[in-house]
C-alpha positions in Angstrom: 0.0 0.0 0.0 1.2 3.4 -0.9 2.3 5.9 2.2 2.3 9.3 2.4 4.8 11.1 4.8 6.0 14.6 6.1 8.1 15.4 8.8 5.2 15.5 11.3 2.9 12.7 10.3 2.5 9.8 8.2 -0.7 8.4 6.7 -1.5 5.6 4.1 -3.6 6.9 0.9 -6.5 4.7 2.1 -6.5 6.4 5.7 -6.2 9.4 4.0 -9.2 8.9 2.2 -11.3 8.1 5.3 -9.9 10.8 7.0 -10.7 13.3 3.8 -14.2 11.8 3.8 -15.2 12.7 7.0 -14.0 16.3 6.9 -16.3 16.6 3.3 -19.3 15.2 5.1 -19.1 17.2 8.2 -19.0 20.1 6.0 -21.7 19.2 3.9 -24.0 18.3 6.3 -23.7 20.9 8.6 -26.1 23.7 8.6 -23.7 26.6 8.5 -22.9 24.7 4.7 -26.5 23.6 3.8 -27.4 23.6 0.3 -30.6 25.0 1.1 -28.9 28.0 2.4 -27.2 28.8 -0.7 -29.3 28.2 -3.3 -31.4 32.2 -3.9 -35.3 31.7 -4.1 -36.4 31.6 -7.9 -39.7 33.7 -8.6 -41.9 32.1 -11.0 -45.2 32.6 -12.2 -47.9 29.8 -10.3 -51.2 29.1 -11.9 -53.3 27.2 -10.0 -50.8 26.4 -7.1 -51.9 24.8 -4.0 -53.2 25.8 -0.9 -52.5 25.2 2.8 -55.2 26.6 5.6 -56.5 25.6 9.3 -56.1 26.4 12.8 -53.6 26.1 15.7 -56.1 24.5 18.3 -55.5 24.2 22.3 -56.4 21.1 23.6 -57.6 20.8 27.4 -57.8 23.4 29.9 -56.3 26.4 29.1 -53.8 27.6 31.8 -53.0 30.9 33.1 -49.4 32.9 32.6 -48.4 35.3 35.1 -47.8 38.8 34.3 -44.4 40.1 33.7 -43.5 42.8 35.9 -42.1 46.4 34.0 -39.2 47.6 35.5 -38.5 51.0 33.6 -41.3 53.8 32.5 -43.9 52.4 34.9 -45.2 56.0 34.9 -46.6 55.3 31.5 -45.9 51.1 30.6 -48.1 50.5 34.4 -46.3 48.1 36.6 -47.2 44.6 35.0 -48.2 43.6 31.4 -50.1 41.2 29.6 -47.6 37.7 29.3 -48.2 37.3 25.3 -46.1 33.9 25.4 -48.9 32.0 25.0 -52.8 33.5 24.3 -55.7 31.2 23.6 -59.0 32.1 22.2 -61.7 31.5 25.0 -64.3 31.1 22.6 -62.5 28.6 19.6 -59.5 27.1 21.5 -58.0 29.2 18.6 -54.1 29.5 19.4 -52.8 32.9 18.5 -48.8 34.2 17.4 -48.3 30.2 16.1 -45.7 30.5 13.4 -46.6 28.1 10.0 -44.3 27.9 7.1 -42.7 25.6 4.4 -39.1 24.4 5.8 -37.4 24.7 2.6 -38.8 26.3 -1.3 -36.7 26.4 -4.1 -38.7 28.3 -6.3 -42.8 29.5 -6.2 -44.6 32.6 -6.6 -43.1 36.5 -6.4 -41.3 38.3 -3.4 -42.4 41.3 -2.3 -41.3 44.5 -4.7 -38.2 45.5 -4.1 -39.4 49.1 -4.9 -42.8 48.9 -3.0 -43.2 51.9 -0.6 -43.0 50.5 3.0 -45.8 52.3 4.9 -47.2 51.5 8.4 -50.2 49.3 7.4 -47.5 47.2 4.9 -47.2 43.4 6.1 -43.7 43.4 6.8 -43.9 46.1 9.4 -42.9 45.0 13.0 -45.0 48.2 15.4 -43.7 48.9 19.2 -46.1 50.4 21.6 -49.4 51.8 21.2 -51.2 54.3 18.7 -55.3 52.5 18.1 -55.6 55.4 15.6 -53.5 54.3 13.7 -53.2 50.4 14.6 -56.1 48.9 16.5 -54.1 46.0 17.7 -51.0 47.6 18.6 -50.1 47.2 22.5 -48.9 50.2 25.2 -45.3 49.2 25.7 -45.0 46.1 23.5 -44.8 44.9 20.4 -47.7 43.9 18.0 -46.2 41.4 16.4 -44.6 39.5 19.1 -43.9 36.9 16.3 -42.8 38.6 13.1 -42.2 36.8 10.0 -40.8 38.1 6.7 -38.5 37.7 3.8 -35.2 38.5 4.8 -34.3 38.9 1.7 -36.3 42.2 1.7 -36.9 45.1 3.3 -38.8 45.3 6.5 -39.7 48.5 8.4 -40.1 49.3 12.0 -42.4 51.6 13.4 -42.5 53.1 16.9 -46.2 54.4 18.1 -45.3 56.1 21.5 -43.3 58.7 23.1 -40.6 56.1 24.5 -37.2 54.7 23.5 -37.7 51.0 21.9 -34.9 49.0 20.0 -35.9 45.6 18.2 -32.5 43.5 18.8 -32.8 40.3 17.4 -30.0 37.4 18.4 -28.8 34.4 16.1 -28.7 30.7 18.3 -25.4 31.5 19.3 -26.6 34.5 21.0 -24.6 37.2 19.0 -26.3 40.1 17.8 -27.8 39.7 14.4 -29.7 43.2 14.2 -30.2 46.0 16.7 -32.3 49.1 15.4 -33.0 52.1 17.7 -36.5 54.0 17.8 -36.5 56.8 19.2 -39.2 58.6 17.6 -42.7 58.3 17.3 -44.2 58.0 14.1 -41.1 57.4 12.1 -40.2 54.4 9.6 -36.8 52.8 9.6 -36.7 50.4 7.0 -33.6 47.3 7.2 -32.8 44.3 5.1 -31.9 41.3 7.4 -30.6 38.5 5.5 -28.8 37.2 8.7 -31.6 36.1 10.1 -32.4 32.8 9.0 -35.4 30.9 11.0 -37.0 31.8 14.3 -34.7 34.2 16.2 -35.5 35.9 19.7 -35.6 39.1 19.7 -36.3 42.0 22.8 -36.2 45.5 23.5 -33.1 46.4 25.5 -34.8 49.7 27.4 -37.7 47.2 28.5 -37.0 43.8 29.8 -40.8 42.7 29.4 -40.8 43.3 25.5 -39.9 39.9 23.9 -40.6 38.1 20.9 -39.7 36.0 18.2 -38.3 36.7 14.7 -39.2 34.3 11.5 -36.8 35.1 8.3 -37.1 33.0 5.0 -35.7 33.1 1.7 -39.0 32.3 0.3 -42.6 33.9 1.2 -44.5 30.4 2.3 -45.5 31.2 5.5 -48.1 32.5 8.1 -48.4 33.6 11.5 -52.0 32.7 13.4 -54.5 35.3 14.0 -56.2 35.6 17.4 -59.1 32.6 16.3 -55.9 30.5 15.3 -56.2 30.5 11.9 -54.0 30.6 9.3 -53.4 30.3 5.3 -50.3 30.0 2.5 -51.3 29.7 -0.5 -50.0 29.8 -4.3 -48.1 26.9 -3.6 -46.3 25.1 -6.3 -47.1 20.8 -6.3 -44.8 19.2 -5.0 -43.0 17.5 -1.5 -43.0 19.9 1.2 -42.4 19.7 5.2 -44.5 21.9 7.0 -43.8 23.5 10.4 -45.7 24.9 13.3 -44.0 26.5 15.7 -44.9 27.8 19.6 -42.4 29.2 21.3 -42.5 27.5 25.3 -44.6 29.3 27.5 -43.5 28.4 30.9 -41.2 30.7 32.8 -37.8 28.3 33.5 -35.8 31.4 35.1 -35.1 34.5 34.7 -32.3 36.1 33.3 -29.8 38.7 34.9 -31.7 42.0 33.5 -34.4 40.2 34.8 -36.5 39.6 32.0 -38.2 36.1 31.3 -36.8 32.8 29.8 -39.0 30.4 28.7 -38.7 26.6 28.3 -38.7 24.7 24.8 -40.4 25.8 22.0 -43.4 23.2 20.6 -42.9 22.4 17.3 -45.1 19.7 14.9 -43.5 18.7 12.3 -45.7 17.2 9.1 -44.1 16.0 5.5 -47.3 17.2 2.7 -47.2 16.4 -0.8 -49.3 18.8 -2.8 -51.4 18.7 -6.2 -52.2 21.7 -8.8 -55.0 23.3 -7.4 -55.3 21.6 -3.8 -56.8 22.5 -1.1 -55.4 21.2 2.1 -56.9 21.5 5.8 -54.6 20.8 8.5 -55.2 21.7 12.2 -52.2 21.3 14.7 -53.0 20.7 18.6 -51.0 22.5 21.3 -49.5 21.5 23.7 -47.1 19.3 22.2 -46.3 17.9 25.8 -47.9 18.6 29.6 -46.5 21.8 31.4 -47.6 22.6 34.9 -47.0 26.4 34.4 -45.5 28.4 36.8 -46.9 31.6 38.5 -43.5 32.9 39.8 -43.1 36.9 39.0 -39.5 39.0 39.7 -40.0 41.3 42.3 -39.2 45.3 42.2 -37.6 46.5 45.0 -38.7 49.8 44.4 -41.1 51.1 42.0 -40.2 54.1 40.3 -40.0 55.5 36.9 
């Protein structure tokens, strides 16, 4: 058998090839190399695609989340909001802010325009705070879209209602800063591409430890977030072999973190491989909780309220 030397190691072709082997394969296969992440999005014009609707539905009784206490502009933010981690319809079992989208899509139907105005009532617009003349749904001292999908390979704007300091900061799995844009003035747009962010990403509000949520960015526009009855739709869909995903971020407080603010346990996540026909229409519902959680009603204290 051949050998292959050096002056600091010696290795026989056939190891070599084993060892060159591996190295390929842990390349390929790992997700910082993925194909999928390197192949653009093709546009293409879809006649009679497919269609995907249904509901995020809770099963059983539906349990209560504490509050999270505010610890900065209590004057105006009060001293406890609204936990939006997990909120169920009382009427439908309907499960609101559940994330649905197509794992991976070569190539489908047209991305947003490039030259489209971005203007507060545009899709891709994440809102902080509260302003119901101009946004009904928009909450005091919070985001509206505490889970906010786009295209990152597009603009998205940013759009502060109030008279306080907010700053979306979004953070990859490794916990480094992927995006961090300031707001400091009501009524303003500040539009960003964010082509970094690829999947669901936390993100927060540095000035106010109770402002969390969750980014989704895709390459491709197959994907939904649920309304407050739950329900959902992506259509335009070319046939073909899909896997679907719906995602719920975890809901129970596991600790808190040292600026105080809330960390939550695993997200629940279903997971369903579709294959879909010209012109199909597909129901599918998804049931939440994925597992039991005994939810717990422990709240930070303030030592001292103030401002």
């Amino acid at each position: 058998m051949d050998t292959i030397q050096s002056h600091r190691f010696k290795l026989t072709s056939g190891s070599l090839i084993r060892t060159l082997l591996v190295i390929f394969f842990a390349i390929f296969f790992s997700s910082d190399f993925a194909i999928a992440k390197k192949v653009k999005y093709k546009e293409i014009e879809v006649s009679n695609g497919a269609t995907i609707k249904g509901k995020a539905k809770w099963k059983g009784d539906i349990p209560t989340l504490p509050p999270v206490t505010v610890f900065k502009h209590m004057d105006k933010c009060g001293q406890e909001v609204f936990n939006p981690a997990l909120i169920v319809n009382p009427g439908n079992k309907g499960v609101k802010f559940t994330a649905v989208y197509l794992e991976t899509v070569l190539e489908g139907k047209p991305l947003p325009d490039k030259k489209e105005k971005i203007k507060i009532n545009t899709p891709r617009v994440l809102h902080a705070g509260l302003g119901e003349e101009q946004r009904p749904d928009s909450q005091l001292c919070n985001f509206e879209e505490h889970v906010f999908a786009f295209v990152n390979t597009r603009k998205i704007g940013m759009y502060n209602l109030e008279d306080l300091l907010h700053n979306p900061h979004a953070f990859g799995s490794n916990g480094a800063t992927i995006v961090n844009i300031p707001l400091p003035d009501r009524n303003r747009m500040t539009t960003k591409k964010i082509k970094r962010l690829n999947g669901i990403n936390r993100y927060q509000c540095d000035t106010h430890v109770h402002m969390n949520g969750w980014m989704l960015g895709l390459k491709h526009p197959y994907f939904a977030v649920t309304d407050k009855d739950g329900a959902y739709e992506i259509s335009d869909i070319p046939p073909g072999k899909y896997k679907l995903i719906a995602w719920h971020e975890g809901y129970n407080i596991k600790e808190f973190a040292s600026d105080k603010r809330p960390v939550y346990d695993e997200p629940h996540i279903i997971e369903k491989e579709i294959e879909l026909s010209a012109g199909q229409v597909l129901d599918l519902n998804f049931k939440y909780p994925v597992r039991d959680v005994v939810v717990s009603q422990e709240k930070i204290a303030r030592e001292v309220a103030g401002h």
